[in-house]
TIMI-179001 format. One line per 3 residues: number of its first residue (from 1); for each residue x, y, z of C-alpha. Coordinates in steps of 0.5 Angstrom, whole numbers. Each point is the difference from the previous one (the first is absolute). Layout:
NUM> X:Y:Z ~ ...;
// end
This chain:
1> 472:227:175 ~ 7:1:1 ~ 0:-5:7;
4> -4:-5:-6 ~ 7:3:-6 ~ 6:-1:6;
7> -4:-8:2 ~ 0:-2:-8 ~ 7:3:-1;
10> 3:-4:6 ~ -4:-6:-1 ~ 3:0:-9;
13> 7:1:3 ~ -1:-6:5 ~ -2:-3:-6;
16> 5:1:-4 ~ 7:-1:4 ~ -4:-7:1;
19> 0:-2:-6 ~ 6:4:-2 ~ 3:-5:7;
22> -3:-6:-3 ~ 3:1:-8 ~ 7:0:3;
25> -2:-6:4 ~ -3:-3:-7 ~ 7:1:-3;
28> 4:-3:5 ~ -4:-7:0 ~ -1:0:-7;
31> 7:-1:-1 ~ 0:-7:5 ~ -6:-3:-3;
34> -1:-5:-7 ~ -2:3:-6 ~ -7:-4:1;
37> -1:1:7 ~ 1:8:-3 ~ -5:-1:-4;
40> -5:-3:5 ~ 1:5:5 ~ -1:7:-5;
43> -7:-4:-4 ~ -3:-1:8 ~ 2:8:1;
46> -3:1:-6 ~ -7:-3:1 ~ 0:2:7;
49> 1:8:-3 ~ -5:-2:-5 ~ -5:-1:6;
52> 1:5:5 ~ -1:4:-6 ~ -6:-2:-2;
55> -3:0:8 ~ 2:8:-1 ~ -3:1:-6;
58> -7:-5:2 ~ -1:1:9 ~ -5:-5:2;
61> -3:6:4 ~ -2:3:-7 ~ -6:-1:-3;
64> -1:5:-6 ~ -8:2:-2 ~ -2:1:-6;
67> -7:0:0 ~ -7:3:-5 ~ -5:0:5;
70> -7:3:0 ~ -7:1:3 ~ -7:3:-1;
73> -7:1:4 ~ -6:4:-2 ~ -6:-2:1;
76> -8:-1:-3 ~ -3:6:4 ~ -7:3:0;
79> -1:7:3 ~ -7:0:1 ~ 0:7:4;
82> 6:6:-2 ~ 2:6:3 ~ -5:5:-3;
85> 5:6:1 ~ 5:-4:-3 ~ 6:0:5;
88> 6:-3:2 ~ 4:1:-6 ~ 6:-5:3;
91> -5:-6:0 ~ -1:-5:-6 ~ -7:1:-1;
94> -1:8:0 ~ -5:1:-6 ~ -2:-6:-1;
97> -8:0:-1 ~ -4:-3:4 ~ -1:-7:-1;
100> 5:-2:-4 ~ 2:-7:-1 ~ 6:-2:-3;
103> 7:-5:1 ~ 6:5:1 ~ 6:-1:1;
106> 3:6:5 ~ 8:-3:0 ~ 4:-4:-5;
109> 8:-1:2 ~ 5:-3:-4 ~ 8:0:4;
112> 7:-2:-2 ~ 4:-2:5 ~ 8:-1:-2;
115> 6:-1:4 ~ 5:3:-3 ~ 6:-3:4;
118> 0:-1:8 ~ 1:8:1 ~ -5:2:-5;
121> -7:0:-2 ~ -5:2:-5 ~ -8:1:1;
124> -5:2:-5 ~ -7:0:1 ~ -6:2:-5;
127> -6:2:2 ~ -7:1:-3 ~ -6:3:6;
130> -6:2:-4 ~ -6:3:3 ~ -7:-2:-1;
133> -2:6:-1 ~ 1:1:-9 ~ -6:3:-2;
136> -2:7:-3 ~ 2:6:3 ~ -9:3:1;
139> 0:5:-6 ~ 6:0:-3 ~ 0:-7:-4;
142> 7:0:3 ~ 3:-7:2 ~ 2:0:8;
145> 7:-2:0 ~ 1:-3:7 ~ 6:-4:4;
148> 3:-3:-7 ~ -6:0:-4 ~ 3:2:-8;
151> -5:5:-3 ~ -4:-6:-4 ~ 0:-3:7;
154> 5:-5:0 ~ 5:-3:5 ~ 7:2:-1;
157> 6:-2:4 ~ 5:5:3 ~ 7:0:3;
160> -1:-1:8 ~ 6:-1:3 ~ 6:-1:-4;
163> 7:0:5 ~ 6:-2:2 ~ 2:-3:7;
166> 8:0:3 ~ -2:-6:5 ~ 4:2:7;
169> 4:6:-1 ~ 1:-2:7 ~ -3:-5:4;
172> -6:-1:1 ~ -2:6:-5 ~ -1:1:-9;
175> 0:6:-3 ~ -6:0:-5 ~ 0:6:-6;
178> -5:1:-5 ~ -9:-1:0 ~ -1:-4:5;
181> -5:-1:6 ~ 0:4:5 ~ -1:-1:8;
184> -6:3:0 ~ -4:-7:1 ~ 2:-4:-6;
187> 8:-1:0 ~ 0:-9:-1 ~ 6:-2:-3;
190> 3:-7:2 ~ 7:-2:0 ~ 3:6:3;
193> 0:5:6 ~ -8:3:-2 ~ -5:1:6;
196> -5:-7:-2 ~ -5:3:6 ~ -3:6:-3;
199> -7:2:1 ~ -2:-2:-7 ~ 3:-8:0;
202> -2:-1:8 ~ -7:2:-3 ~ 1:-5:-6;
205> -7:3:-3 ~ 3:4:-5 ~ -5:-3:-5;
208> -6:3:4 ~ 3:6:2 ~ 6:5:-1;
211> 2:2:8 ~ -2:7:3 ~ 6:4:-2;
214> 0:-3:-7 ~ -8:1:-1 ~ 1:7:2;
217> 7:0:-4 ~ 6:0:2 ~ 6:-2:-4;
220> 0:-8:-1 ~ 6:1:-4 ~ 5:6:-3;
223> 7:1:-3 ~ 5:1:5 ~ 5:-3:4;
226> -1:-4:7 ~ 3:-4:4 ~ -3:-6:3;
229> 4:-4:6 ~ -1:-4:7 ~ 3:2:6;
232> 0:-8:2 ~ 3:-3:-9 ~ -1:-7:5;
235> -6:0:2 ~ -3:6:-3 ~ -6:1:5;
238> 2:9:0 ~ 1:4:-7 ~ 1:7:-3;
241> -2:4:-7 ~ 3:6:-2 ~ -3:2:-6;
244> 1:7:-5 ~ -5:0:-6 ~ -2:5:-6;
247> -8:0:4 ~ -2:-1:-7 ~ -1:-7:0;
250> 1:-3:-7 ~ -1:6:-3 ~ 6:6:-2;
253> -4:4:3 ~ -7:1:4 ~ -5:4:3;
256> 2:-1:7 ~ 8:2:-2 ~ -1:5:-6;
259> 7:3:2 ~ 4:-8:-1 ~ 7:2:0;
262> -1:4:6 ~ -4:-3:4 ~ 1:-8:3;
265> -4:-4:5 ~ 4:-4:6 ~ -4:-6:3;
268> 2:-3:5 ~ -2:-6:5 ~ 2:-5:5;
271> -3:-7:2 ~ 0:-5:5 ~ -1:-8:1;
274> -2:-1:7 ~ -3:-6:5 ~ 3:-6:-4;
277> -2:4:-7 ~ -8:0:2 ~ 1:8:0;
280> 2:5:-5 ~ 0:7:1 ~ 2:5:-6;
283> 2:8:1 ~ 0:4:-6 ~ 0:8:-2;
286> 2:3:-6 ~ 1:8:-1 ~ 0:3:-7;
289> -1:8:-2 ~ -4:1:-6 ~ 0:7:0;
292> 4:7:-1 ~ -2:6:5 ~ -4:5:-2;
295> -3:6:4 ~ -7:-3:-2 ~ 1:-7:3;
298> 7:-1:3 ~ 4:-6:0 ~ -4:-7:-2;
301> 2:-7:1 ~ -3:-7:3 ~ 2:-4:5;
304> -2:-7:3 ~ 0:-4:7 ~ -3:-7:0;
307> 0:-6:5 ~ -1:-6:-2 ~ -2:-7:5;
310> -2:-7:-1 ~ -1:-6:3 ~ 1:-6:-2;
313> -3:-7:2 ~ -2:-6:-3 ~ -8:1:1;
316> 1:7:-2 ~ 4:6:-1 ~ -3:7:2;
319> 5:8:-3 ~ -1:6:1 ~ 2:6:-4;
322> 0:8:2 ~ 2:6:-3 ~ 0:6:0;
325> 2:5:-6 ~ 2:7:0 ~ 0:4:-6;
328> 3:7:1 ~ -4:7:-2 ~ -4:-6:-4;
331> -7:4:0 ~ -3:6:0 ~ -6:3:3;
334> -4:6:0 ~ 0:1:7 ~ 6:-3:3;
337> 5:2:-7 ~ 6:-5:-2 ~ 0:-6:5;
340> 3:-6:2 ~ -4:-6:0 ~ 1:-6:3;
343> -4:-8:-3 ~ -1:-6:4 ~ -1:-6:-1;
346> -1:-7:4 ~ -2:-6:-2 ~ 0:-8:4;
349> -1:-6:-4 ~ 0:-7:2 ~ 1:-7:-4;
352> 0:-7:2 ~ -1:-8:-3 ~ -6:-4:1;
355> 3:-5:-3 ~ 6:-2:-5 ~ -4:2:-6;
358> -5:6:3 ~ 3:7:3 ~ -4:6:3;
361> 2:7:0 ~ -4:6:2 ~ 3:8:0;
364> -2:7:3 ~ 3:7:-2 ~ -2:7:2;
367> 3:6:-4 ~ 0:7:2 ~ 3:5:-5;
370> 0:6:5 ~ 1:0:6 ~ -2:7:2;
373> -6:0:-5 ~ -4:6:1 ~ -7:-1:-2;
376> -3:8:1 ~ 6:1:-6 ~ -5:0:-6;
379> 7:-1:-5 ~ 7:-4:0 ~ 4:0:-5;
382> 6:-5:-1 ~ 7:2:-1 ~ 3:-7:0;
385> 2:-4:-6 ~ 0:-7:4 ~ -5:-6:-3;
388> -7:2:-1 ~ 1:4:7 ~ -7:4:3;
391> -1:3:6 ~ -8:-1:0 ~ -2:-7:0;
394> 2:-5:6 ~ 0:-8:-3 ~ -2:-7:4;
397> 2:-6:-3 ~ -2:-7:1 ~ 1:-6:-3;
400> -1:-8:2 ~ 0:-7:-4 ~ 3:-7:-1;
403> 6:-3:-2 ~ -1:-6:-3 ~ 8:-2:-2;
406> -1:-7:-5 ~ 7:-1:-1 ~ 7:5:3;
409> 0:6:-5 ~ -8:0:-1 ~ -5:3:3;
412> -8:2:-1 ~ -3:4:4 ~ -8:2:1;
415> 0:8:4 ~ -2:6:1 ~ 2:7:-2;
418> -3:6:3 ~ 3:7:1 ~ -5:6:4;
421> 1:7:0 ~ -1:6:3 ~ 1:7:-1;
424> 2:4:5 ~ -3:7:-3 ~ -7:3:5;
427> -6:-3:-4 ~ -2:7:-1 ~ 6:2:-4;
430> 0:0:-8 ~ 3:-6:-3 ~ -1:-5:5;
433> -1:-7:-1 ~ -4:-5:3 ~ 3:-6:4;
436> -1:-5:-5 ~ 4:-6:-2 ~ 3:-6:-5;
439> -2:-7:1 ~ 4:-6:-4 ~ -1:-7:0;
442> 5:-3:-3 ~ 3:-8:-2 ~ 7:2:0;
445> 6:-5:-3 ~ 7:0:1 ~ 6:-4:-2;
448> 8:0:0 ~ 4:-4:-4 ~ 8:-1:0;
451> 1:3:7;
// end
């Protein structure tokens, strides 16, 4: 900064003793000219001000963004068979009856994009992701209030993200302040230095399927402060986000960080382009401490690491993408006591073209929750407040479909949603559940506009 001041100030000096240079020999010339010719001379200076001005006030190179844009899918689905324990508390379908039919919407966006001046920009984005789930709790005559279901079981919109970017702090990097995405999976903002090859914009079927750490809950967005840079601005084929959040998501606070104000979140992730950008690898991890020690449970907190890889070719695109999540004194047992416990997930998919109107995707996810399950142990007990964290059941997630794309921006998709569990307790231990599953069919619509 101080190099960047010494520069600025030399090449103002500069300035000024040319002008100052220039004024002196104004004076002498105006004095061996005509009066018209003086009047001549000043109106072209004049002009030729007015011009340079104006260049400096409106660059060519500058293209303003000022941009309502929106999209929505959702889907006619008929799920003739459900989980008959009811598990799987993270996806859309949880308590939904069996054979329920019905159009659902599961997303509604609606953004506002503006370009302050060339340094600044501003982003909202209002979101509404209703379950499908928005009966009656068994019993109770209560309504279920789900994802953003109102208690008469409306839709209502919420503020997702709403933030500030500094474009080039230094070259090649924005810094970025307020509820914003997070390099999770999801980051995707044009016309800056943002990552544009995380898992979720290479797997481009976020209308079927969220990505195997957003379906198990980590953060798609939060409030905070990132950095978001390229080590190449030119060509942008290597970049970095260094990311400090609340952990709260869009909420003050949360059952994952009930301390906020002691407690934040660091994300942090670094990608590459390779083989002629047909290749991406991400590298992502995230630490965060949720919990004060005490003498029953010590310290608690949650990490991630995860890797994430596609290859991109005409014919198709295969990726990628493993994790391992470790949640620190995160169960307790009555046979091992307080210990740490450590998730695992992967998931392969593929997509690709059969024509320029019809497409196919298919995808495979494996989940473990505990890694070091015991099944002799007859009781666990949960000490995280991570998502809808449970040690007990392990998950495989299928899905597959078609893609039929009328026009850009427009797609109607016939596929297959399917979730199995299993629990990892012995069969002979009270309380376990039979491996079952939930099976949804499903006419999925998606669009966007304005963007």
């Amino acid at each position: 900064m101080k190099k960047m001041f010494t520069k600025l100030f030399s090449v103002a000096l500069i300035v000024a003793i040319m002008f100052t240079s220039m004024a002196g020999k104004a004076q002498n010339l105006l004095a061996a000219v005509s009066p018209q010719k003086i009047t001549k001379v000043d109106t072209a200076k004049t002009e030729q001000k007015n011009t340079n001005v104006k260049k400096a006030e409106d660059p060519a190179t500058f293209v303003p963004t000022r941009r309502l844009w929106g999209y929505a899918f959702g889907d006619m689905y008929f799920a003739p068979h459900v989980d008959a324990a009811n598990r799987g508390p993270e996806t859309m379908y949880n308590g939904v009856p069996p054979n329920r039919n019905a159009f659902q919407f599961r997303r509604l966006y609606l953004g506002y994009d503006y370009d302050i001046n060339q340094k600044f920009s501003a982003e909202v984005l209002l979101a509404s992701e209703p379950n499908a789930n928005t009966g009656t709790i068994a019993g109770t005559g209560t309504t279920t209030v789900n994802g953003d279901n109102l208690v008469d079981g409306k839709m209502a919109f919420w503020i997702k993200n709403f933030n500030l970017r500094i474009r080039e702090i230094w070259t090649g990097t924005d810094l970025v302040v307020g509820e914003m995405s997070t390099p999770g999976f999801a980051l995707n903002t044009g016309n800056s230095n943002a990552p544009t090859s995380l898992s979720e914009a290479t797997w481009g079927y976020r209308f079927i399927e969220k990505t195997i750490t957003d379906f198990h809950k980590n953060n798609s967005y939060d409030i905070g402060a990132a950095l978001q840079g390229t080590f190449d601005p030119k060509t942008k084929n290597f970049g970095y986000v260094f990311m400090v959040g609340n952990n709260t998501t869009a909420s003050l606070t949360s059952a994952a960080n009930p301390a906020n104000g002691f407690y934040k979140i660091f994300y942090g992730d670094i990608w590459g382009k390779f083989l002629n950008k047909k290749l991406y690898v991400d590298i992502y991890a995230h630490y965060a401490p949720t919990g004060q020690a005490t003498f029953a449970t010590g310290g608690q907190s949650q990490s991630m690491q995860k890797i994430f890889a596609a290859y991109n070719t005409k014919p198709i695109t295969i990726g990628v993408e493993a994790y391992t999540q470790m949640f620190r004194n995160g169960v307790v047992s009555t046979a091992h006591g307080v210990e740490n416990a450590t998730a695992q997930g992967l998931s392969v998919w593929a997509k690709g073209n059969i024509n320029d109107k019809w497409g196919w995707f298919a995808r495979y996810d494996s989940y473990s929750p505990y890694t070091s399950f015991d099944a002799t142990v007859p009781t666990y007990t949960t000490q995280t407040t991570y998502g809808n964290y449970t040690p007990l059941y392990k998950e495989t997630f299928y899905t597959a479909g078609l893609d039929f794309q009328p026009a850009p921006k427009i797609h109607f998709s016939p596929n297959v949603w399917v979730v199995n569990y299993k629990d990892q307790r012995a069969a002979t231990t009270t309380g376990y559940v039979a491996n079952d599953h939930t099976l949804v069919l499903r006419a999925t619509f998606y669009y966007t506009f304005g963007k």
